[in-house]
C-alpha positions as CSV (number, residue, x, y, z in Angstrom):
1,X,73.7,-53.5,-108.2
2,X,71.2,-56.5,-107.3
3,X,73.8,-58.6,-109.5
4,X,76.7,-57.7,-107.9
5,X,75.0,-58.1,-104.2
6,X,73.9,-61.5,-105.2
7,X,77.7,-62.1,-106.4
8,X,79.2,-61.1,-103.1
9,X,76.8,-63.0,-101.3
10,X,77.5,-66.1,-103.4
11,X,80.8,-65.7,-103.4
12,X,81.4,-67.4,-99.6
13,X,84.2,-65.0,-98.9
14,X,85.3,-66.3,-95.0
15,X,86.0,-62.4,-94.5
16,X,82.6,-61.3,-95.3
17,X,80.6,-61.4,-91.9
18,X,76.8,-60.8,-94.1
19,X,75.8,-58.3,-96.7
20,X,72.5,-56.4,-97.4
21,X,70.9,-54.2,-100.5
22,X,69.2,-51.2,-99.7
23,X,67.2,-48.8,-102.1
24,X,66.9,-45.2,-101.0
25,X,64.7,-43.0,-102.7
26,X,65.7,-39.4,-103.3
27,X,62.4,-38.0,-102.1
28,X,62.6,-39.4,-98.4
29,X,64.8,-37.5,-95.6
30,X,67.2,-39.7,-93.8
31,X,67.4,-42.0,-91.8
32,X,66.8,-45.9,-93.2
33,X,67.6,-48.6,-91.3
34,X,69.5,-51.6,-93.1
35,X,69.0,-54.8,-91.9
36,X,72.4,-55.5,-90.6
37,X,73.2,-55.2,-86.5
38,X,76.8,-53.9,-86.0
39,X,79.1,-54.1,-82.6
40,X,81.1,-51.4,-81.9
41,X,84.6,-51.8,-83.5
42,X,83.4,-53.3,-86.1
43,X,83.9,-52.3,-90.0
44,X,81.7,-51.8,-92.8
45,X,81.9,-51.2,-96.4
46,X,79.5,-49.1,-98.6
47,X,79.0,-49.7,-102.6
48,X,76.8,-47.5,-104.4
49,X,75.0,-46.0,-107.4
50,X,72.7,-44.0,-108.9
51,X,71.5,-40.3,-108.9
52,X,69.7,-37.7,-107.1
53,X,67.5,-35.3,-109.2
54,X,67.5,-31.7,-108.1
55,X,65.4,-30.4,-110.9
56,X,62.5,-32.1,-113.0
57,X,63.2,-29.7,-115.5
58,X,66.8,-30.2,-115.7
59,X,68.5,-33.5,-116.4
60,X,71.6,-32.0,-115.8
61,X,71.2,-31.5,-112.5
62,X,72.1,-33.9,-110.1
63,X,73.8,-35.2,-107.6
64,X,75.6,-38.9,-106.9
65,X,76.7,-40.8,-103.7
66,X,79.4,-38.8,-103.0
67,X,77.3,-35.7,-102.6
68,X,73.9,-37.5,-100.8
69,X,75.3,-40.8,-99.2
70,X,75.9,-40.9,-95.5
71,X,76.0,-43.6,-93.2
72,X,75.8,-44.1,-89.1
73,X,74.6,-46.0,-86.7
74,X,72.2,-44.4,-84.3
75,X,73.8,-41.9,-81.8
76,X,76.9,-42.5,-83.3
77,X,79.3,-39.8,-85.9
78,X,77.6,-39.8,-89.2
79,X,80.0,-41.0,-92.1
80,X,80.1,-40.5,-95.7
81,X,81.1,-42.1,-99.1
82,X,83.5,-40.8,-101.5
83,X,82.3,-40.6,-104.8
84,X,80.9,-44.2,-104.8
85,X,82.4,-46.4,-102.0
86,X,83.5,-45.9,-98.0
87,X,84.6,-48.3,-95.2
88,X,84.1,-46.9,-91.5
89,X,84.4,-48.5,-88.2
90,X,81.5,-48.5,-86.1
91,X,81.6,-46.3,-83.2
92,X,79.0,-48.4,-81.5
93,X,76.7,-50.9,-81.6
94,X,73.0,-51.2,-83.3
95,X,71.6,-50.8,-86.6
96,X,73.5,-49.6,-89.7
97,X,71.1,-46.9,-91.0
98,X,71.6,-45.1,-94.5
99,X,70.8,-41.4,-95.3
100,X,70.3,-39.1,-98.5
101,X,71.5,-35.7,-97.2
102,X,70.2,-32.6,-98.6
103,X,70.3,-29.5,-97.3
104,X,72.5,-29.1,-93.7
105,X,73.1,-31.1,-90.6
106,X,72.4,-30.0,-87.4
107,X,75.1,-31.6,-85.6
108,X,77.7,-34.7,-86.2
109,X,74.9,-37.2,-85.3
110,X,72.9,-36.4,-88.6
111,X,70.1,-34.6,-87.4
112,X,68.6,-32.5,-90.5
113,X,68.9,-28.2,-89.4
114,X,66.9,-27.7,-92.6
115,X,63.7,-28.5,-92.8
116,X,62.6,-32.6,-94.0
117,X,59.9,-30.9,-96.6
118,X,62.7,-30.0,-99.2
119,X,63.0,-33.7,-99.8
120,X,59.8,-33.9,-101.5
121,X,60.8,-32.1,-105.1
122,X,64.4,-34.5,-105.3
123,X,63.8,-37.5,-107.5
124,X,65.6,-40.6,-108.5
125,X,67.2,-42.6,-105.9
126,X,70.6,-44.8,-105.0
127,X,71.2,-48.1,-104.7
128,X,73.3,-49.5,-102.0
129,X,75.0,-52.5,-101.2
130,X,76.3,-52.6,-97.5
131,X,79.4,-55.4,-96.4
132,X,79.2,-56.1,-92.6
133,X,82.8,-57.9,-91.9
134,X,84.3,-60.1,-89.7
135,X,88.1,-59.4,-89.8
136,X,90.9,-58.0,-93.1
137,X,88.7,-56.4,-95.1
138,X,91.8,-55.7,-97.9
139,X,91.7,-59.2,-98.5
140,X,88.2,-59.6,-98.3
141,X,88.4,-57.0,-101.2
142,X,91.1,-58.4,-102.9
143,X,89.4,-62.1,-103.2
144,X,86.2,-59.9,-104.0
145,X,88.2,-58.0,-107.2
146,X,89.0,-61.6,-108.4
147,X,85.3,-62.8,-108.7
148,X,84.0,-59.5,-110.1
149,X,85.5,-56.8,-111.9
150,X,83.2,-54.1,-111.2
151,X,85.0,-50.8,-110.6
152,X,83.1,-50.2,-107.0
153,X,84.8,-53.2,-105.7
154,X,88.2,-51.7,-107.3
155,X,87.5,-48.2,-106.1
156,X,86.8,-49.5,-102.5
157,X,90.3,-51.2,-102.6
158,X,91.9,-48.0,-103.8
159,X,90.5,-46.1,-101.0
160,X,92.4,-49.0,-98.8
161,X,95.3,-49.2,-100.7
162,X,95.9,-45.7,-101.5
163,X,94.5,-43.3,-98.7
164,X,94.8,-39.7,-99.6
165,X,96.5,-37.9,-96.0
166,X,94.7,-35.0,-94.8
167,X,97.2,-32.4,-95.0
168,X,98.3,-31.6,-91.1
169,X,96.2,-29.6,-89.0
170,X,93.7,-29.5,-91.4
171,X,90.1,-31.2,-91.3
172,X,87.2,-31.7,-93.5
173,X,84.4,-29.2,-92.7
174,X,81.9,-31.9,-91.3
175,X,78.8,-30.4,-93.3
176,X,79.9,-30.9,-96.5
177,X,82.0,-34.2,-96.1
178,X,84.9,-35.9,-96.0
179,X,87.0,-36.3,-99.3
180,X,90.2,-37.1,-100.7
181,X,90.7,-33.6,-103.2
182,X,93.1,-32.1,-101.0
183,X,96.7,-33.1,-100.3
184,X,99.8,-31.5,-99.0
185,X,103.0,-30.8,-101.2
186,X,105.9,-28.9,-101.7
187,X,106.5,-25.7,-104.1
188,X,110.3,-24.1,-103.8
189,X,110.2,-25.4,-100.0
190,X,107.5,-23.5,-98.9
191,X,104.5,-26.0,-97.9
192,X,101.4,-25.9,-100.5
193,X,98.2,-27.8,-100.3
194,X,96.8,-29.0,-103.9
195,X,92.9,-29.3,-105.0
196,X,92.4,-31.6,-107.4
197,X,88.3,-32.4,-107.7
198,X,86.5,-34.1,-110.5
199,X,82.8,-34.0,-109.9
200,X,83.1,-34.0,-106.3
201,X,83.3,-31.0,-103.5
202,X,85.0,-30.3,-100.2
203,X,86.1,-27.5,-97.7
204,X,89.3,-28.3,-95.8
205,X,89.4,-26.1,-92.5
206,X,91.8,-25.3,-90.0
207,X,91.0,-24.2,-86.8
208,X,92.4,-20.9,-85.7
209,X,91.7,-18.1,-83.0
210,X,92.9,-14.6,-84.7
211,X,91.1,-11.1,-83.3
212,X,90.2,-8.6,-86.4
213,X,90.6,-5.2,-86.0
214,X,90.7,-2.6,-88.8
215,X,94.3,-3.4,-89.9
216,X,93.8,-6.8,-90.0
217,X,95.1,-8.8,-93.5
218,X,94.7,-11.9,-94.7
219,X,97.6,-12.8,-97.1
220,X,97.5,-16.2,-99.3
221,X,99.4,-17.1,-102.9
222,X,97.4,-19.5,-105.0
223,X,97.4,-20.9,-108.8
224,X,94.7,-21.8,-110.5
225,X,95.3,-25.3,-112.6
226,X,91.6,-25.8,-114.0
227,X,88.4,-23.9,-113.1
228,X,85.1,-25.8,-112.6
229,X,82.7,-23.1,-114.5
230,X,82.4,-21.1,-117.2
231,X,79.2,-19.8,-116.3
232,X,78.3,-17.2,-113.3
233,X,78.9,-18.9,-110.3
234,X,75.8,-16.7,-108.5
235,X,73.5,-18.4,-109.8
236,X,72.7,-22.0,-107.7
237,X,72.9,-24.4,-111.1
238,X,76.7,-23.0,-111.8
239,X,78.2,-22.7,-108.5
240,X,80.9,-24.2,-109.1
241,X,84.5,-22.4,-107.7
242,X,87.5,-21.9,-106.0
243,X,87.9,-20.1,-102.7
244,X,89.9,-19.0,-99.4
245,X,87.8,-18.4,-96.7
246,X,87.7,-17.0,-93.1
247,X,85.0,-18.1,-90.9
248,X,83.8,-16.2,-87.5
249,X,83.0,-16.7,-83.9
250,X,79.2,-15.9,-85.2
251,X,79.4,-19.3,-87.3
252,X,79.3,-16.8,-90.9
253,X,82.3,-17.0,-93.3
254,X,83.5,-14.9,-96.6
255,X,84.7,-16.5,-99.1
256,X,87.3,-15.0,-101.8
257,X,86.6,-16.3,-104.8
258,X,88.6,-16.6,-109.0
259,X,85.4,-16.5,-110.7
260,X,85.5,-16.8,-114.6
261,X,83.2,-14.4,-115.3
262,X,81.5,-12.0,-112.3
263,X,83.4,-8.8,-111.9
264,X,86.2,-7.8,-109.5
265,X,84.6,-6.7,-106.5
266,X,81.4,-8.4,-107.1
267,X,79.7,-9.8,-103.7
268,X,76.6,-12.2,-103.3
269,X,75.3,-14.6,-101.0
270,X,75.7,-18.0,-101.7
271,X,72.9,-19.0,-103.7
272,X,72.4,-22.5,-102.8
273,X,69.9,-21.9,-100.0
274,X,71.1,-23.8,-96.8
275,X,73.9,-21.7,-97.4
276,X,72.4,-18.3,-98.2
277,X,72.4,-17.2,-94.6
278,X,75.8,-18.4,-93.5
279,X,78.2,-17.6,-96.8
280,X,79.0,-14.3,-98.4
281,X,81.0,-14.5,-101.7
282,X,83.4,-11.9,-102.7
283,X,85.2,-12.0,-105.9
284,X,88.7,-11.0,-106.2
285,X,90.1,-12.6,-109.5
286,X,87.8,-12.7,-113.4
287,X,88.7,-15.3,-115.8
288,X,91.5,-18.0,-116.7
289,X,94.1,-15.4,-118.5
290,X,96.7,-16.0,-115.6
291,X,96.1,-19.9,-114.9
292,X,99.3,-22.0,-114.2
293,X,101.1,-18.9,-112.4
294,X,101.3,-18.3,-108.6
295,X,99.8,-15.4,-107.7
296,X,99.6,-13.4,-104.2
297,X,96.4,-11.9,-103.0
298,X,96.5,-9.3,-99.7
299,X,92.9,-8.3,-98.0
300,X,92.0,-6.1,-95.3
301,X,89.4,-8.3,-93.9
302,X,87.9,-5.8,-91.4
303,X,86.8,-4.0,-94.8
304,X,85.9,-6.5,-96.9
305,X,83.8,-8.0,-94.0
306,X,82.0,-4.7,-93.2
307,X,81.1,-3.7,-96.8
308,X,80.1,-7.2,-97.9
309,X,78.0,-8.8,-94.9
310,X,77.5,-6.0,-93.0
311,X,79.0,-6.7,-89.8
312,X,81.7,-5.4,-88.0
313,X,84.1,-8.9,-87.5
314,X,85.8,-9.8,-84.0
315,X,87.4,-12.5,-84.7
316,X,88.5,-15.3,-87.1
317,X,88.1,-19.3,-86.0
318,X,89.0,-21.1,-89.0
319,X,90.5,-20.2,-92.5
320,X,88.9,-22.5,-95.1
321,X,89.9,-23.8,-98.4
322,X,87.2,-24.6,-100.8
323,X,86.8,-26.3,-104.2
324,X,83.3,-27.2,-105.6
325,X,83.3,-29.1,-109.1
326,X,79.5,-31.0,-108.6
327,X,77.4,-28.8,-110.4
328,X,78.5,-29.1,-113.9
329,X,80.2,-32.2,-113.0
330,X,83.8,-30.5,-113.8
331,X,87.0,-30.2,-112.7
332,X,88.8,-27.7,-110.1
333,X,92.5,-27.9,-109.7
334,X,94.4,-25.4,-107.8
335,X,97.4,-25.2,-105.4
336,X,97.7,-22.7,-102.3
337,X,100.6,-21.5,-100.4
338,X,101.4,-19.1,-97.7
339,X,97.8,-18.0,-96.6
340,X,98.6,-15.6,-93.4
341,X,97.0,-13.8,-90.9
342,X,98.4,-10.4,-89.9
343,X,97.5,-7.0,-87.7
344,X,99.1,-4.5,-86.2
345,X,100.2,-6.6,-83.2
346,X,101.1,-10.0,-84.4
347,X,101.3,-12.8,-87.3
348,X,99.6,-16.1,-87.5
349,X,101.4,-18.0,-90.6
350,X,98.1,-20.5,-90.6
351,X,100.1,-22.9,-93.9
């Protein structure tokens, strides 16, 4: 990465405004500040590498930019990479500062809700190089690809070139990140969205208002394409899945999961442990025996709710979508139709 930044930086691009490489060690809670000042309106681009170590007993787990990197500039919306590169606009002026996130954010300006001191058993670290430009960044990319053929630069273009649409109505749930894994498409003219994550992790949300009583159902059809584990996903090191969720006007969600190997019926709370408090998992398909056919799932969430997390609901303010692939580093592909809300009073078709 020091090559490559000294590349750039030789390179005399008229595009490129200055450049700077920052070392971030796994072990120290965000924020660092980068040497590069930034006016607001102005664009940055992000190039990175490395790994986080979760476990010094475990080499397998681990996570890379796309799961730790995030960038902001103080006061201002934090931003993160996907999978290796990201180019933002500043929202205003000051200091570019880099973060490795672990754990959960507080609020959209990146303060940490968890506490800093789980920091100290992470090891390893990321290197990043940051591109502060002065104007057409796609050609500043393009004449960049030409000097040096390193995938980041090519991936950054992509991004540019290609941008994944966030399917409409939808948003990326802010704590976990923003990714390109979902997208909308078609299936016999009825409106899908398709998951397709390799190493990498998002929740799409959609914002709703929907008040539960004890007939209350929510209805989705969904078809599993490639499952992430084949280990049991309540234990933290394979919890990697496939879900539809509901989330609540007390900030808790359920999540129904496909495992491939817990038991219909099976309920947990997450075990990663920002999470424990907030997520409930409730397993409603076992195994890969019906992959590649659409399937349609009906729950009375009043029930479900009660038995699992032991509160009586009120009301729904979001349905979720979630595919995590990061722990084994696999694959989840999946495709979801039709998900509704229904009671005794009305309908809320919510895709």
């Amino acid at each position: 990465m020091r090559q490559l930044a000294k590349t750039i930086k030789d390179s005399s691009i008229p595009e490129i405004q200055r450049i700077s490489y920052v070392s971030l060690a796994g072990n120290e809670p965000p924020w660092q500040r980068s040497d590069l000042q930034i006016r607001a309106g102005e664009t940055y681009t992000l190039l990175a590498a490395g790994k986080i170590q979760w476990s010094s007993r475990d080499p397998s787990l681990y996570g890379g930019p796309g799961f730790h990197l995030w960038s902001r500039i103080p006061g201002g919306q934090i931003n993160n990479v996907i999978r290796n590169t990201g180019t933002f606009v500043a929202d205003r002026t000051g200091s570019i500062e880099l973060g490795i996130y672990f754990g959960m954010w507080a609020n959209a300006e990146g303060d940490l809700q968890t506490e800093s001191s789980n920091y100290r058993t992470l090891g390893g670290g990321l290197e990043v190089i940051v591109i502060l430009w002065k104007d057409n960044v796609m050609d500043g990319l393009k004449k960049l690809a030409t000097i040096d053929n390193s995938s980041l630069l090519g991936e950054a273009l992509a991004q540019l070139q290609y941008p994944v649409t966030i399917p409409l109505g939808w948003e990326y749930l802010k704590d976990t990140g923003v990714s390109d894994i979902y997208s909308s498409s078609a299936q016999d003219n009825n409106k899908c969205i398709t998951l397709n994550a390799t190493d990498d992790q998002g929740i799409l949300r959609k914002p709703i208002e929907f008040n539960v009583s004890p007939s209350t159902q929510l209805q989705w059809d969904w078809k599993l394409l490639e499952h992430p584990s084949h280990n049991r996903e309540d234990e933290a090191k394979y919890h990697d899945y496939i879900s539809v969720a509901a989330e609540f006007d007390n900030g808790r969600d359920l999540t129904w999961i496909w495992s491939s190997q817990l038991d219909i019926d099976h309920y947990f709370d997450c075990p990663i442990k920002s999470w424990s408090d907030r997520e409930t998992h409730y397993v409603i398909r076992k195994g890969v025996e019906q992959k590649d056919e659409w399937l349609s799932e009906s729950r009375n969430l009043y029930t479900d709710v009660s038995k699992s997390m032991k509160f009586t609901p009120h009301k729904v303010t979001a349905i979720w979508l979630i595919g995590v692939a990061t722990f084994q580093h696999a694959s989840a592909r999946a495709e979801f139709s039709n998900i509704k809300l229904s009671n005794e009073n009305e309908t809320l078709q919510v895709l």
